[in-house]
Every structure is written in C-alpha cells, then in structure tokens.
C-alpha positions in Angstrom: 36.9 40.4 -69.9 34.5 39.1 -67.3 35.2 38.6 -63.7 32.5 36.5 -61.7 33.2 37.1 -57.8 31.6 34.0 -55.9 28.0 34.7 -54.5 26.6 32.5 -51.9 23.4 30.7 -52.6 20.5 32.4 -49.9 17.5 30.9 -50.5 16.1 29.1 -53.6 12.2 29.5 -55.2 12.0 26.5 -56.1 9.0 26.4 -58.6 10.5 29.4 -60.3 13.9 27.8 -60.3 15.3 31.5 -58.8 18.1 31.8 -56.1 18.6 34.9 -54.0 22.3 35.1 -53.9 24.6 37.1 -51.2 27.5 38.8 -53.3 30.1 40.6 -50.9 26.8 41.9 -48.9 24.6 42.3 -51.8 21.6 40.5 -52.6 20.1 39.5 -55.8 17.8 37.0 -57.8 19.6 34.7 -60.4 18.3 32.2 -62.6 19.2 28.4 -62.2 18.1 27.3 -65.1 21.3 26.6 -66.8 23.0 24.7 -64.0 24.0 21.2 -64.6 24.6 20.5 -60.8 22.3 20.9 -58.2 22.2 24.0 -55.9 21.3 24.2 -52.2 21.7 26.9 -50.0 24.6 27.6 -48.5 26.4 26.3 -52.0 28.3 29.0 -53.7 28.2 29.6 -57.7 29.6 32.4 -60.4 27.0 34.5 -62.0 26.8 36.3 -65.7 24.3 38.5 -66.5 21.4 36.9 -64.1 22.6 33.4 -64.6 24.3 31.0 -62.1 27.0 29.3 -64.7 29.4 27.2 -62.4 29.0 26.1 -58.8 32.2 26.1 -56.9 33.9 24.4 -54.0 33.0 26.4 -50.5 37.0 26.8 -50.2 37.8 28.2 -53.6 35.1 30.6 -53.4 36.3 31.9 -49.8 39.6 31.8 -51.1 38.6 34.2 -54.2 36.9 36.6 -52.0 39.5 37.0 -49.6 41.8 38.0 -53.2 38.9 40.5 -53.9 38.5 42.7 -50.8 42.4 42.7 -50.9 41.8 44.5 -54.0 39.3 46.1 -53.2 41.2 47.4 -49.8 44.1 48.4 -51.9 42.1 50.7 -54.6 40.5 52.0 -51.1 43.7 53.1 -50.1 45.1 54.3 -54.1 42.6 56.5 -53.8 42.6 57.7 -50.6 46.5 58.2 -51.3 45.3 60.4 -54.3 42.7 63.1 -52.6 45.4 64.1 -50.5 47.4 65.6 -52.9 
C-alpha cells in the first residue's frame, strides 16, 4: 500500500516540465508529465515515485496534512513512551 501525503507545488521549469514540490518541509523535483490538469504554483498534487499523479483541492490537501502530523505526533510520543522503560 501506497500513501501519497499532499506536496505543494514551489516553483515549475517549465521547458523541462519539472516542479519543485514542498512536502511537510522537504523539497524535491517531480515530473509533470503525466498530469491531465494544469499545475501552477501554489496548487497542491500527490506524487509516486517522481511523478505528480492527481492534483488536489487546496482544502483536502491541508486537511490530509493536518491527519498526518497527528500521526506523526502520536508515533512521536509511542516512542518516546517506549525509551523510558
């Protein structure tokens, strides 16, 4: 199972049809080439193995990161919970 956490488009190169993409504070280059839609920056799209696949609504995406550093806030604190013993 695959799960794609949002990544906000950063900039775009346009003649090499490359985004730079901000994923929870990390950067990286994707390829736009299989996009139906256009993408701007500021959009926000799911990414599999160097490929945008979907762009999403602004709201859903914020939405699905809030759910993820819940998660990730909770495993912070499982393990946390777990050194101490």
């Amino acid at each position: 199972m695959c799960l794609s956490i949002p990544s906000k488009v950063t900039a775009i190169e346009t003649e090499s049809n490359i985004a730079t993409v901000d994923t929870m504070g990390v950067e990286r280059k994707v390829s736009l080439d299989l996009l139906g839609d256009p993408v701007a920056i500021g959009d926000y799209v799911l990414i599999h193995v160097g490929f945008a696949m979907n762009k999403i609504d602004e709201e859903d995406a914020l939405e699905s990161l809030k759910v993820y550093r819940e998660i990730l806030e909770q495993m912070d604190e499982m393990e946390a919970g777990g050194q101490r013993e």
